[in-house]
N, C-alpha and C positions, 0 to 999 in steps of 0.2 A: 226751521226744521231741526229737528234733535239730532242728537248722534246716531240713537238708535236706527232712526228711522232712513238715517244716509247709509247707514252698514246696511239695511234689509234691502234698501234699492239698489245698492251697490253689485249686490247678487242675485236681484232679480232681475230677468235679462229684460220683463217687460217693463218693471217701473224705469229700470236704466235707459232701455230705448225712449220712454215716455218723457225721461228728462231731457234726452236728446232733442228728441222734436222741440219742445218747452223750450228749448236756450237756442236750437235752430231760426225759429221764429221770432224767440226774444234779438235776437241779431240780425234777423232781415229787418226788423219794424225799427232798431236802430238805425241801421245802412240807410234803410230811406228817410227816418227823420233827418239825418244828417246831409242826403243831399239833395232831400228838398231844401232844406236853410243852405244850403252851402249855392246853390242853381244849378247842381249837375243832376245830370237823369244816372236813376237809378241801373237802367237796366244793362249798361257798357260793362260796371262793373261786374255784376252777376254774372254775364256770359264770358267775361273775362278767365272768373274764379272758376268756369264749368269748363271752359276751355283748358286751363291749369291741370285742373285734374284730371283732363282727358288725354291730355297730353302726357303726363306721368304717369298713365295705370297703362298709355299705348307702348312707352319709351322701355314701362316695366314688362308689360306682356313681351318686347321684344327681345330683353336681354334675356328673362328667363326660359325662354318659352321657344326661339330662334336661337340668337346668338350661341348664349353655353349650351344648348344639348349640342349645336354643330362644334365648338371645340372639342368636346368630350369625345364625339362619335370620329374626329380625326384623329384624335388619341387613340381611340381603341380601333383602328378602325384594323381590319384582317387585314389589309395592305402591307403591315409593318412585320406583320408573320413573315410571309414572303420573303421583304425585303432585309431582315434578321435571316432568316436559312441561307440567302444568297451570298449576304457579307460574309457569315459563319463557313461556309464551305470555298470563300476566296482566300479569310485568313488563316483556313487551314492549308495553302498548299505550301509546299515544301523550298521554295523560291521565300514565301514571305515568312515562314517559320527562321529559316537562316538572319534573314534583316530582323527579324526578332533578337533572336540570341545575340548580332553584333550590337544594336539597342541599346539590349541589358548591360552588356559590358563594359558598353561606354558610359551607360551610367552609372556602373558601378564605381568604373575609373572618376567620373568627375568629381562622385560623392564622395571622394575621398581629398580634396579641398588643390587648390591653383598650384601648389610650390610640388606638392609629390605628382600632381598631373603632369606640373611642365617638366620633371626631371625622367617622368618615362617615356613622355613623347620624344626626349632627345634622346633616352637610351634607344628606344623602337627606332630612332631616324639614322642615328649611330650605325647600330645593328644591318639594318634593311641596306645604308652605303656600303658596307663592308661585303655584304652578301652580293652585291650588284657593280663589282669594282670591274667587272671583265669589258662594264658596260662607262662610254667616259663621262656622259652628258647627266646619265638617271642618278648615280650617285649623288651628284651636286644639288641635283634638282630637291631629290629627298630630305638631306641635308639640311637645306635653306628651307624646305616645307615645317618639317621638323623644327627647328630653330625659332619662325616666326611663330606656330602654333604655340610653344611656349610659351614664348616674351608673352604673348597674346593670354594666355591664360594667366601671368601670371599678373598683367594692368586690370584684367579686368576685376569689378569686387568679387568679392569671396561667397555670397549671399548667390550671385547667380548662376554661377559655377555648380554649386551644391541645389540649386533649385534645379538648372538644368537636367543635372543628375539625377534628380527624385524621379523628375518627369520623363525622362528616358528609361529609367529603371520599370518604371508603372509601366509604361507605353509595350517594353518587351514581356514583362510580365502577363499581361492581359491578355497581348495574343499568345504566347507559348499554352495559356490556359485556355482557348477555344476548344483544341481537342481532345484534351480529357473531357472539357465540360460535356463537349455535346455528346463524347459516349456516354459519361455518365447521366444526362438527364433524356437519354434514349428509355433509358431503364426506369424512369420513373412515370410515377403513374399519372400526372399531367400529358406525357407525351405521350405514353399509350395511349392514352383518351383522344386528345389533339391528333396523331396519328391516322387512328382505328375507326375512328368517326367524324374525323375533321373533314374540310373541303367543303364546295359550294352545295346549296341546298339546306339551309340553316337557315334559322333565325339571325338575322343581321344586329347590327349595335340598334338601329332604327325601329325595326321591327319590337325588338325587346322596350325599349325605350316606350315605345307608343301604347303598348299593350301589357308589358308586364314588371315593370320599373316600377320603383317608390314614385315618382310620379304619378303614374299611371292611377296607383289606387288612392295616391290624396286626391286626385281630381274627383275620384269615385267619391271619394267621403265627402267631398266639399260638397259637392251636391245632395248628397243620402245622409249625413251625420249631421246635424244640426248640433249636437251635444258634441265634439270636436270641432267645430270649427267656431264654437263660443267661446273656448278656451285660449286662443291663437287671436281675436281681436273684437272689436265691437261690432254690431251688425252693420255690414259694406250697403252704399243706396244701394239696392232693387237686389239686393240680400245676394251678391253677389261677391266674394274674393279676391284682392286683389292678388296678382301672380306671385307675389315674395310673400305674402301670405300663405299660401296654398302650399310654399314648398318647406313652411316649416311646421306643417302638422306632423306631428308623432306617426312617424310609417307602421310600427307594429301595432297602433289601436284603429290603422286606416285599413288595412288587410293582412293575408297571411303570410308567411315566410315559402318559399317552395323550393328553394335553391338559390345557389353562385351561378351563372353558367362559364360552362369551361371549353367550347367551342364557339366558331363562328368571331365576335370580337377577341382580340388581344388581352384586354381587360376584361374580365367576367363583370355582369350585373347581376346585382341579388333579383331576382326574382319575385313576384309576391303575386296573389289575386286578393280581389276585392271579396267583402265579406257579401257580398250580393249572389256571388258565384257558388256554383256545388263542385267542390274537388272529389273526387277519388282515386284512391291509392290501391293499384296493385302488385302485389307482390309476396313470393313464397316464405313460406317461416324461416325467419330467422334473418333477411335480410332487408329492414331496415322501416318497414311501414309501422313500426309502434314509435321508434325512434324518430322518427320525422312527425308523426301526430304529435307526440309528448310537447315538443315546441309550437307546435298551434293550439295545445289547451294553456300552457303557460302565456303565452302573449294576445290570445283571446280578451275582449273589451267587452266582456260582460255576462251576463247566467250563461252555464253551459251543462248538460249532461255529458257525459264520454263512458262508454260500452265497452267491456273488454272481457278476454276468459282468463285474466291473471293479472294479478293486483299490482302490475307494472304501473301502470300509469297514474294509480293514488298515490304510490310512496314515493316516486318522483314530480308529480305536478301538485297534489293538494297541500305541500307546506308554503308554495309561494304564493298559491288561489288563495289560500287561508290570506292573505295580506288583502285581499282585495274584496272579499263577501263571507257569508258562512261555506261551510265544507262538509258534505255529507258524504255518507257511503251507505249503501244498497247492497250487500254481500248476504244472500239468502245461504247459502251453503259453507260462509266461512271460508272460505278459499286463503291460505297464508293466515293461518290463525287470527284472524281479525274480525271484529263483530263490526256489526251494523251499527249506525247510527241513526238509524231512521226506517220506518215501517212503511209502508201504505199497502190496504188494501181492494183488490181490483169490483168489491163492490159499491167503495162511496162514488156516491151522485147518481147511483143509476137508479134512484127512481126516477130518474129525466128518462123518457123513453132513449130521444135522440143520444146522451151518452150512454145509455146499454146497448142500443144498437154500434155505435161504434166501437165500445169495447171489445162484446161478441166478437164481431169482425174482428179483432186485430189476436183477441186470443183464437179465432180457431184459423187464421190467416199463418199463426203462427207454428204451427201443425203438417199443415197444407205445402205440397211444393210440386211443382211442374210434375212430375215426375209419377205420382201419385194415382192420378188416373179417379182422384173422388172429388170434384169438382162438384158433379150434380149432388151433390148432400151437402158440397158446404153448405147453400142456400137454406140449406132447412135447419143444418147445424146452428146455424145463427143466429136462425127466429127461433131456435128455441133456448140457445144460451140468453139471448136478451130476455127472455120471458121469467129466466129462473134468477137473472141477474138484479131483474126489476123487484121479482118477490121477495128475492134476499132484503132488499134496501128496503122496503115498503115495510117488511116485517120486523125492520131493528136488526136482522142474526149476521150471521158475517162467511165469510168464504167455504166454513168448512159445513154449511149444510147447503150450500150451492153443489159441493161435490161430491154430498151423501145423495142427494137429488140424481145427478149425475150416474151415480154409479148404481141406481135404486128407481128404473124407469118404470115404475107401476102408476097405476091411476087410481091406487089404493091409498089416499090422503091417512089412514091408520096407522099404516104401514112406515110413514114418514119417508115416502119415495118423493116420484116427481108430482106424484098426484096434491101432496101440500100443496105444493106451490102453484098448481092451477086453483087452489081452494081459495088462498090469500088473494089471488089477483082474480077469481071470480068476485070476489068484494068487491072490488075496485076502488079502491080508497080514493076520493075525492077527483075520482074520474081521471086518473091520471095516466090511467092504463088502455092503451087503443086496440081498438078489437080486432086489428089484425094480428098483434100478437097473442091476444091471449085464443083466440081460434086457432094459431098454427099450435101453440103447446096442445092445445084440445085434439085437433086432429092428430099429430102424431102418436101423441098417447091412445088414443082409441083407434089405430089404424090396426086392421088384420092383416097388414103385409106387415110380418112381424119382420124380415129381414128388412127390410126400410127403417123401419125403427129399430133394429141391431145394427144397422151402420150409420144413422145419425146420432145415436147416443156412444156406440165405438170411437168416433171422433171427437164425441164433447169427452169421451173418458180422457184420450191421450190430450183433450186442450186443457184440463186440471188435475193431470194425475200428478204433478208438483205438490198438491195436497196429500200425497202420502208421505214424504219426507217430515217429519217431524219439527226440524226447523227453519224450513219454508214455512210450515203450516203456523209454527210459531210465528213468526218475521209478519206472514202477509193476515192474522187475523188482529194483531196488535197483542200477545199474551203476556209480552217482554213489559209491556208500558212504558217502552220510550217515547218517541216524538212522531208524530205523522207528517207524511210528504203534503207540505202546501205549497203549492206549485206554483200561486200567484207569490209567493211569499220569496221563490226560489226567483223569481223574472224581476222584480223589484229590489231586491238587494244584492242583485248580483253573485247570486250565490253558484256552489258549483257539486255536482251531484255526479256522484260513480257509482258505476254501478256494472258489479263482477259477477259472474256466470260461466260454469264451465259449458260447453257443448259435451251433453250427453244424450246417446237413444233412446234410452228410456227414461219416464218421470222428467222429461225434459222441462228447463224454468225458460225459455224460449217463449213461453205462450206469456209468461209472467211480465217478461221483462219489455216485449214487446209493446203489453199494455200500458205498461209503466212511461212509455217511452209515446205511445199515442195519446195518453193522458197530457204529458205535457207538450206536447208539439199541439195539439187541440186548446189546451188553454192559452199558449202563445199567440194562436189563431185568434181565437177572443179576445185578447187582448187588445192586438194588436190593432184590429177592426176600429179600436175607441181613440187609436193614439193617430197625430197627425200625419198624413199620405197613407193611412193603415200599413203605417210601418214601424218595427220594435228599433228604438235606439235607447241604451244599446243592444245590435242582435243577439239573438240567442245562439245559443252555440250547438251541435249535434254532432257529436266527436264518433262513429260509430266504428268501433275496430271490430272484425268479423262479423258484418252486417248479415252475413246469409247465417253465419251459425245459430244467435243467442238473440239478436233483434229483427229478427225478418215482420219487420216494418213494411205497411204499402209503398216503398220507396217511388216505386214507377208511377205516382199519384203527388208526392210530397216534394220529389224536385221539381216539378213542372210552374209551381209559386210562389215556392218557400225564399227563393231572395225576396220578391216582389214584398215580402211580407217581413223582412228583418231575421228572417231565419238561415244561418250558415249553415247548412248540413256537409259533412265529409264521410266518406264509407271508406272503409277498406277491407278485401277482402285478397285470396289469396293467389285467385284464378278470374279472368274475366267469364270462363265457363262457371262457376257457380253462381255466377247471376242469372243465366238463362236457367238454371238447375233450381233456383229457389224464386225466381220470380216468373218464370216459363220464358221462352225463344223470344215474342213479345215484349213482355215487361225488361228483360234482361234490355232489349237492343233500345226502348225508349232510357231506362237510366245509361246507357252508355250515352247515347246521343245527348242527353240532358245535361252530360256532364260537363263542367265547363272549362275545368283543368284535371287533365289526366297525367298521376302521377307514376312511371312505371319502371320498376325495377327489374333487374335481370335476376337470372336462374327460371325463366318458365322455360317446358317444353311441350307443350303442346303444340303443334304445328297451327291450329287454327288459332291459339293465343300468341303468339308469333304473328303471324300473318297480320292478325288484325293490327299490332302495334307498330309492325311494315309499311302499312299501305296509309298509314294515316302521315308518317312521314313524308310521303311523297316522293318522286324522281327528279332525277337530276340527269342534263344529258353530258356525257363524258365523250372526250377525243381518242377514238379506235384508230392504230396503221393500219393499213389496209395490204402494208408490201411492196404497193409500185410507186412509196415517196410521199401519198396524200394518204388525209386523215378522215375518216366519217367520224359521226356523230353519236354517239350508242345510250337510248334510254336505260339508265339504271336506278334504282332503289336509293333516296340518301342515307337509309339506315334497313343495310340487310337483316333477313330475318335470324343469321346465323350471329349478326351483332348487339342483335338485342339481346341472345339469349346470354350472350354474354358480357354485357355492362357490368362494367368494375364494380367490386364493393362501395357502399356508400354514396353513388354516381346512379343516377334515374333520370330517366325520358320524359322530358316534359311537353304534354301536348295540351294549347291553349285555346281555345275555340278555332278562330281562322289565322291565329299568329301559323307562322313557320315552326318547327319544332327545334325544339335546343335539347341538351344534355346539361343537370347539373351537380353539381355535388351539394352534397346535404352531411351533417354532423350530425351525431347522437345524442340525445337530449341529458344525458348523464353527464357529456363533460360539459355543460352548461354553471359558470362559477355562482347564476344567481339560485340551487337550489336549494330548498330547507326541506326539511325532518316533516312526514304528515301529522297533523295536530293527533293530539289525544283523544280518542275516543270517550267521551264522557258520558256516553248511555253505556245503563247497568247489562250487566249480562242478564240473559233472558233466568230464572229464578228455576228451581228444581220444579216447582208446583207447576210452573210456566209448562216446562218441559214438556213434563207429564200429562201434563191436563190437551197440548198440541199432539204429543204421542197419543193419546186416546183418541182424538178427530177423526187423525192417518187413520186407525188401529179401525175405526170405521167406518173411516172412509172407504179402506181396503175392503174390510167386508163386505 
């Protein structure tokens, strides 16, 4: 066998496994040539070497897996809280502050070496007889005390005299510093915390440990990663890991970061969920839910989109994504002077009926909110966006005669309203078009309840009126000639795609961005179907910051499988009321429930948002006097609703499926020392003629 051909197997994990079996067997068929010739049976040995290693993967499962999690959890365990405040509040009384200060003195005294020692314990002995001469016995006594501590000091070496000293000096030191310390670390913001939300009713070291530890999500990966746990060793029999394996996979390509925690154990653990899980983040502007995503798009392990209304999160996460795949941006309106790098239009593929059907849906979903009270027209809204969707692609043309259609509901095909595009798909080019849709464009257009058809075409206006902004219109028909969004292209090279949108009322890119955003969680879905367990490794990533604003996505649909499928989704939004608000009472309470780490920061007021992040915490029962000497028992709250509202800066509620709830602190992704500069945009800016020729679309669109 060639060089070549040992490097290609070298890296192929099946020719590798293949060589294994190969030299597995070339070694048993030795084993027993040899003891047949030899007359021992072969099979003592065998069960010998299976016993060997049974014994070592049991001896290893018990150190890593037993033994050290219980030294760890005695370390940290809340016990030592206690028993620290107790010591602290002994060696502050005023009894052992004094033995402090005589301590210090003395070893001030020693450290100043045997000969000056023993000359002032005779002056002090001198002194003290003199003082006490009225008395006949104590004189003497001092005297000779004084006398022999001398001599004594001055036989003994020099070395331990001056050690003595150092350590008498420390020893008075340390404690005269108990009570500053503990006023001063009253004030700080650990002790607030520990304080203000400490006590029983937490998550324990155990709990954390089992569920939301770097352990926790290598196990997850060892099982769901295949591509991590090739990396860490060759394939284990029965494709299984051994336990000192499992605990040196890479934690941040095994799941997410969520926090230190800083209640409950002495020691905080970092915190993390597995990439199977759906996190969301809530919390009001400005504290801290972009800051804490920005380090789950940076240590994410593979393609990801990440949604936002401010190009935070490109010009601190895509210069270190750039290390790892390509890097796009999706900036329709230029938000931070910065162009796009990439187009897509929401007509490719849809001569597939099935993707204009789900397009539709996600552009007019995107419109649509609880609130609204026009439900019964979505439906019709939809069959007839897929019908115009369908013509668009059937015909070659592209977004902006989708929205002259739109805005141009006649059945006058002359006219170049909607009536074209029943003309195009009367054709039916190569049967591709089902008759249920193209009968609902037919009916609508020919229906005499003209108010029916003025509120299902009012609603398709506001799901493309982004076609009136000129460079939208440019960006989404391709007029720039840059590079189009290839989405299997993005899932295979691990690539990483932003993609920025203000929230606006009007002309809103909500409908755009959504599709944009169902386009690729749809092809993930396909994808994913082909790959082993119909699971993406690595997952995909779905970073959504103000999920209700700019991507109101079917979310209440899309966490229910998206682990099972390799899909990480994260939302964050500001209020847990704007999910009942954009995906109705319903949908709002299934993504909450679906959620499987909830991350939540203070500053809400709303009482029922409160409430809700109260009662998931759970009770705790506390020791009430009662007056007459005994105690009852009083169910209370472990994290009042008045405590939530006011969790420190930087410090967020962390609730985990059925763990116990912690509090943790979290840093801002800005002081992270690994980050780089977002690459260069390398597509041209869109061309005056570009411009113009997209201003003309709007220009009749609008009309």
């Amino acid at each position: 066998m060639n060089p070549a051909e040992l490097h290609s197997m070298a890296h192929d994990p099946e020719s590798r496994a293949t060589v294994e079996v190969g030299q597995d067997r070339a070694g048993t068929a030795e084993d027993q040539h040899h003891d047949l010739t030899s007359g021992r049976s072969p099979e003592p040995s065998r069960q010998g070497a299976a016993a060997l290693v049974s014994m070592r993967r049991a001896v290893s499962r018990v150190w890593w897996w037993v033994l050290l999690p219980l030294a760890r959890s005695i370390v940290a365990s809340a016990v030592w809280a206690g028993f620290g405040e107790r010591m602290a509040r002994a060696l502050s009384r005023g009894l052992v502050q004094a033995a402090a200060v005589c301590c210090l003195l003395l070893g001030l005294v020693l450290s100043c070496g045997p000969a000056a020692v023993a000359t002032m314990v005779g002056a002090l002995a001198a002194a003290a007889s003199a003082l006490l001469l009225w008395r006949q016995a104590l004189p003497g006594v001092v005297s000779v005390a004084g006398l022999v501590l001398g001599v004594g000091l001055l036989i003994l070496p020099d070395v331990m005299v001056v050690v003595s000293g150092a350590v008498l000096t420390a020893v008075g030191v340390a404690v005269l510093a108990i009570p500053p310390g503990r006023a001063a670390y009253a004030h700080t913001e650990r002790a607030r915390v520990r304080t203000g939300f400490g006590g029983e009713g937490w998550a324990g070291w155990w709990d954390l440990h089992r569920h939301l530890s770097a352990h926790a999500v290598r196990l997850a990966a060892a099982a769901t990663r295949p591509s991590v746990t090739a990396e860490v060793s060759w394939p284990a029999p029965g494709g299984v890991l051994a336990p000192g394996l499992v605990e040196r996979l890479p934690v941040r390509r095994c799941g997410t970061w969520l926090g230190r925690s800083v209640v409950g154990p002495v020691i905080g653990t970092d915190c993390y969920a597995p990439h199977r899980d759906v996190i969301g983040l809530v919390a009001p502007p400005q504290t801290g839910k972009t800051a804490l995503m920005g380090h789950h798009i940076l240590d994410h392990d593979g393609p990801l989109l990440a949604t936002s209304t401010k190009p935070d999160l490109y010009n601190y996460c895509a210069g270190k994504r750039a290390q790892q795949g390509p890097v796009w941006l999706f900036n329709p309106e230029q938000l931070g002077d910065q162009r796009s790098s990439v187009w897509w239009s929401p007509v490719s593929g849809c001569a597939d009926a099935q993707v204009a059907a789900v397009r539709a849906g996600l552009m007019v979903g995107g419109v649509s909110t609880s609130e609204d009270g026009g439900d019964r027209w979505d439906q019709w809204s939809v069959s007839v966006l897929t019908a115009l969707l369908m013509a668009a692609d059937l015909s070659g043309t592209d977004m902006a005669r989708v929205a002259r259609w739109v805005f141009s509901p006649t059945s006058d095909a002359r006219s170049g309203g909607a009536g074209e595009a029943l003309q195009i798909l009367g054709r039916n080019p190569g049967g591709r078009v089902p008759e249920g849709t193209l009968d609902a464009l037919r009916q609508v257009l020919a229906t005499d309840a003209r108010k029916t058809r003025d509120s299902i075409f009012m609603t398709l206006s506001e799901a493309v009126k982004f076609m009136t902004d000129p460079q939208v219109a440019a960006l989404v028909t391709g007029s720039d000639g840059g590079q189009e969004l290839d989405a299997e292209q993005l899932l295979a090279g691990r690539g990483s795609l932003f993609v920025v949108g203000s929230d606006r009322k009007h002309a809103s890119i909500a409908p755009l961005l959504a599709a944009m955003t169902g386009h690729l969680f749809e092809t993930a879905k396909r994808v994913a179907s082909s790959r082993p367990k119909g699971r993406l490794d690595p997952p995909l990533g779905l970073f959504l910051d103000e999920a209700a604003l700019i991507t109101p996505v079917p979310l209440d649909r899309w966490v229910a499988d998206a682990g099972g499928r390799g899909i990480h989704i994260e939302w964050a939004v500001q209020s847990p009321s704007q999910l009942a608000q954009r995906w109705g009472a319903k949908g709002g309470e299934t993504i909450w429930n679906a959620t499987n780490a909830k991350v939540i920061f203070g500053g809400l007021s709303l009482r029922e948002d409160l409430e809700k992040a109260s009662v998931l915490c759970g009770d705790r029962h506390e020791p009430v006097p009662t007056g007459d000497g005994e105690e009852r028992y009083e169910k209370v709250r472990v994290c009042p609703v008045d405590r939530v509202r006011t969790i420190p800066q930087w410090h967020a509620l962390l609730i985990h499926r059925a763990t116990p709830a912690t509090m943790v602190r979290v840093s801002p992704v800005w002081e992270r020392s690994d980050l780089r500069p977002p690459p260069a945009i390398i597509t041209q800016a869109p061309t005056s003629a570009a411009v113009r020729a997209a201003g003309h679309a709007a220009d009749q669109v609008a009309a």
